[in-house]
C-alpha positions as CSV (number, residue, x, y, z in Angstrom):
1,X,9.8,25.2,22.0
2,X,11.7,25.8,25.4
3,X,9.3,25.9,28.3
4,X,10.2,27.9,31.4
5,X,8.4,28.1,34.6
6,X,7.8,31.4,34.1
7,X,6.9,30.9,30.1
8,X,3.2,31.0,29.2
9,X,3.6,30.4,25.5
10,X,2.7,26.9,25.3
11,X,-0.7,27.9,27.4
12,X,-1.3,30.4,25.5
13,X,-1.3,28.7,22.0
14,X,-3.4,26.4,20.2
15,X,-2.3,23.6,22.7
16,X,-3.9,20.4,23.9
17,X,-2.3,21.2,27.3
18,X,-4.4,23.2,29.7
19,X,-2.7,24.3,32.1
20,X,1.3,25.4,31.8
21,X,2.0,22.4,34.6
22,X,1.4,19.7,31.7
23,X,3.6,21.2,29.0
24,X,6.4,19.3,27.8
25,X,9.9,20.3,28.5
26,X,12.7,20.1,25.8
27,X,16.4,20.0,26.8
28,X,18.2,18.7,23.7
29,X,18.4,19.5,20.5
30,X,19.9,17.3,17.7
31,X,21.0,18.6,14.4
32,X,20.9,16.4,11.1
33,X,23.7,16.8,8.5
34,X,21.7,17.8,5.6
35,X,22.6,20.5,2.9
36,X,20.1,23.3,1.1
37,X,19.9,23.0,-2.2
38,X,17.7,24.9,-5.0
39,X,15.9,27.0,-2.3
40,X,13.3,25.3,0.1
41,X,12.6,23.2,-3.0
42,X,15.1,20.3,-2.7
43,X,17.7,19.6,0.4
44,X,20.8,17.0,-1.0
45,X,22.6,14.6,1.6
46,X,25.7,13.1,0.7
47,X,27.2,9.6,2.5
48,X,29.9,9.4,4.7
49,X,30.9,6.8,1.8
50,X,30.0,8.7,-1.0
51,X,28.4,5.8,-2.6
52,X,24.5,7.1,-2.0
53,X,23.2,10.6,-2.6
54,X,20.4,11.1,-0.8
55,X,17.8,14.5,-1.9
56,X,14.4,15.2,-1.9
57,X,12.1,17.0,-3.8
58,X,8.6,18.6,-3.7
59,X,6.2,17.2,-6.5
60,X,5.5,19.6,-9.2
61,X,4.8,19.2,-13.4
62,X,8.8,19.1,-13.8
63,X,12.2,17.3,-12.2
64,X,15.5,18.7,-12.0
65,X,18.4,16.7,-10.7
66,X,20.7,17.9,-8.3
67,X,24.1,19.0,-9.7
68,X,25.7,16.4,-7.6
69,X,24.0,13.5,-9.7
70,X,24.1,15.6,-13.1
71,X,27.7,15.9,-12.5
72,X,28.1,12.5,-11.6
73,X,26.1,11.2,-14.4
74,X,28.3,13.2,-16.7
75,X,25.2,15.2,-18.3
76,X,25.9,17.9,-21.0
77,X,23.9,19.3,-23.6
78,X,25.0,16.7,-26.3
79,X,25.6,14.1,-24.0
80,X,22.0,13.6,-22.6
81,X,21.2,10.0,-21.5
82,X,18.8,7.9,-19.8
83,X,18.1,7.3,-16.2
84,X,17.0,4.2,-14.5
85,X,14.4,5.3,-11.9
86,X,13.0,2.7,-9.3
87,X,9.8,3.6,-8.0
88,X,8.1,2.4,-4.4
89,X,6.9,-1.0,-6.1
90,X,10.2,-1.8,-7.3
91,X,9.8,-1.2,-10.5
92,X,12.8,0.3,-13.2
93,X,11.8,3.0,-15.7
94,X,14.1,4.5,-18.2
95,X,13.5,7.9,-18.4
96,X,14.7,10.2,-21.1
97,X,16.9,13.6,-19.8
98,X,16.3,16.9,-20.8
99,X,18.5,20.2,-20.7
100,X,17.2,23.5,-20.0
101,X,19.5,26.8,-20.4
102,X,20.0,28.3,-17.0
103,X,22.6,31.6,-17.5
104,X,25.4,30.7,-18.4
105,X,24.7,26.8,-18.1
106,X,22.4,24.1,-18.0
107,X,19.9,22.0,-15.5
108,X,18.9,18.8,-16.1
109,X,15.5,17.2,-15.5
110,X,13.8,14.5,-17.1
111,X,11.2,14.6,-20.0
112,X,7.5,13.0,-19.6
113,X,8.0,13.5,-15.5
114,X,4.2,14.3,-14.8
115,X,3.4,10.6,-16.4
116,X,5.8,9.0,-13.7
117,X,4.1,11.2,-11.2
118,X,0.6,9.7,-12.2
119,X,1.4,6.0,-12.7
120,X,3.3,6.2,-9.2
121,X,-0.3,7.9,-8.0
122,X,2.1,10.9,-6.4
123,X,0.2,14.0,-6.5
124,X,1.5,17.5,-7.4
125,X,3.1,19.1,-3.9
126,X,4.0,15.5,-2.2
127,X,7.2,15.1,-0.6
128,X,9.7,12.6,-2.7
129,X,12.5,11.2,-1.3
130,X,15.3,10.1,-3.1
131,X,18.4,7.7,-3.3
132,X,20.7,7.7,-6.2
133,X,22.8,4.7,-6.1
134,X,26.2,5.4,-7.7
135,X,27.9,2.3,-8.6
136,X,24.2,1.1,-10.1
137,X,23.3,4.8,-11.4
138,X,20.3,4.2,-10.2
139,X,17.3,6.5,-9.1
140,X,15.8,5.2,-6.4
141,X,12.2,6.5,-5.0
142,X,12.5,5.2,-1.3
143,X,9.2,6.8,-0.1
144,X,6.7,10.1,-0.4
145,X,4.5,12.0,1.5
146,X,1.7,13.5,0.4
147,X,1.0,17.5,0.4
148,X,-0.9,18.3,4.2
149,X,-3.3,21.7,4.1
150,X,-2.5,23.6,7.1
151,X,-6.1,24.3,9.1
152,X,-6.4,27.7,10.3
153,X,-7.3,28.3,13.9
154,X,-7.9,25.8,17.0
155,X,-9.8,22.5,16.5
């Protein structure tokens, strides 16, 4: 939020600042290099290397891979394969892949997801964060965030 002299806006919020004298002035702005994916669901960053595709996802009863890593783990409706997935604790699962008619083609997900969401103790609308290592083909969950409830009004 850009704070003028003249601006009351940050007074006149829900703001621990009481008077407009002690608001905080921004003057830069930094963009990240991300890309949207699958609506507000998923956002998919590729390296400068191409070695790592990084993604996220919100936490819900299924899992659908990006195209990026279907595509680059060569996924089709009879070639369906499993998927090493490292969770936070370093440990590997296998996980079986799925295909689900979309149109024309197909998405890919993985079978049993909800069980890796319960052993990992991620709850349903938690942030995951991704890695996929390509020369490895490995999954890797780097870290989560659980689901925040937004409060309504001023503490």
């Amino acid at each position: 939020m850009l704070v003028s002299d003249e601006s009351l806006i940050a007074h006149l919020t829900c703001s621990k600042f009481r008077n407009k004298n002690e608001s905080v002035v921004v003057d830069k702005f930094m963009v990240a290099e991300t890309t949207s994916v699958s609506r507000k669901r998923s956002t998919l960053k590729r390296s400068k290397t191409i070695s790592i595709i990084e993604f996220t996802k919100v936490a819900e009863n299924r899992m659908r891979l990006p195209s990026a890593i279907s595509d680059e783990l060569s996924l089709s409706f009879h070639n369906l394969r499993d998927v090493s997935i490292q969770n936070i604790r370093c440990e590997v699962t296998n996980m079986k892949t799925i295909a689900e008619k979309n149109g024309d083609g197909y998405r890919y997900g993985f079978s049993k997801w909800s069980a890796f969401l319960k052993s990992n103790k991620n709850t349903h609308g938690a942030t995951l964060f991704f890695k996929y290592v390509k020369s490895s083909q490995l999954l890797i969950l780097t870290k989560f965030l659980h689901k925040t409830t937004k409060k309504r009004g001023c503490p």
